[in-house]
C-alpha positions, 0 to 999 in steps of 0.5 A: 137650894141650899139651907146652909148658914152664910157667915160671909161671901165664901159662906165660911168661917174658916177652922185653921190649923198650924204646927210647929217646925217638926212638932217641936214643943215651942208652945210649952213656955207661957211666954211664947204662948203668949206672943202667939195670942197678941198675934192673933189679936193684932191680926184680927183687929187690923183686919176686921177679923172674929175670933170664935174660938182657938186653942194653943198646945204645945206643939199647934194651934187650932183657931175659928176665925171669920173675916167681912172679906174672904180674901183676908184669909190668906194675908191674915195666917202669912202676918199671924205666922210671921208675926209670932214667929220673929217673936217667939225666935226673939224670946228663944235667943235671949231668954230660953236659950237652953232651949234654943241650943237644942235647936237644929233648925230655927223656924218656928213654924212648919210653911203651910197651914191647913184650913177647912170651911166651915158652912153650918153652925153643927159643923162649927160647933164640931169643931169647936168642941174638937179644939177645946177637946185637944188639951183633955185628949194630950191628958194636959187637962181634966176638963177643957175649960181647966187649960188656959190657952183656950176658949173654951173658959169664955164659952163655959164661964164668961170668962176672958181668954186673951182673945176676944171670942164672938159667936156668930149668929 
């Protein structure tokens, strides 16, 4: 007998990770990093989701994110991607447009998704510490609670992030 956490049916939170079309930069500006959370939290609401933990960088995002349906998985990263990319390809046509020029090609996202079932709480925690270590690793940050697109300040100060974070017990 297993003596595995069970968060849900599947006994998972799934650990999501997404990247821009060709690892372009689409993330660098405030604005589009913001489309990108708004996303995630209209995602979560309509679908009952729990956000654990996330973090944007320039060029992908990671995100904890667990459902009361396992099925919702799949629903929830199509209407996140989509969602976030017909406004983030908004916000490049009319207000970066410098930056759209430079553009080939117009997705915004590379098509798939990567996601990885999380079973316990020491893998949950790993994986956590992974995200929030992202932005320290790309030497955009000293400490990971000092990038705002993260977390990690909600774990290390109580502060808000944007997102609403819950730890699954």
């Amino acid at each position: 007998m297993s003596r595995r956490k069970i968060y849900n049916r599947e006994r998972c939170v799934y650990f999501v990770t997404f990247s821009c079309y060709k690892r372009r930069r689409l993330l660098d500006d405030d604005a589009a990093k913001r489309i990108v959370l708004g996303a995630l939290s209209a995602q979560l609401r309509r679908l009952a989701g729990k956000c654990v933990g996330f973090v944007l960088m320039p060029n992908h995002v990671h995100a904890l994110v667990w459902f009361p349906d396992p099925k919702h998985i799949s629903d929830f990263m199509k209407q996140w991607k989509r969602t976030s990319s017909l406004r983030i390809a908004h916000l490049l046509a009319t207000v970066l447009t410098r930056y759209s020029e430079q553009l080939e090609e117009s997705p915004v996202w590379q098509a798939k998704y990567y996601v990885f079932n999380v079973f316990s709480h020491a893998k949950l925690e790993e994986k956590l510490t992974y995200m929030h270590q992202n932005p320290v690793r790309a030497g955009l940050v000293e400490k990971p609670c000092d990038w705002r697109w993260s977390s990690a300040r909600y774990y290390e100060d109580g502060k808000s992030v944007g997102v609403p974070v819950t730890w699954l017990d």
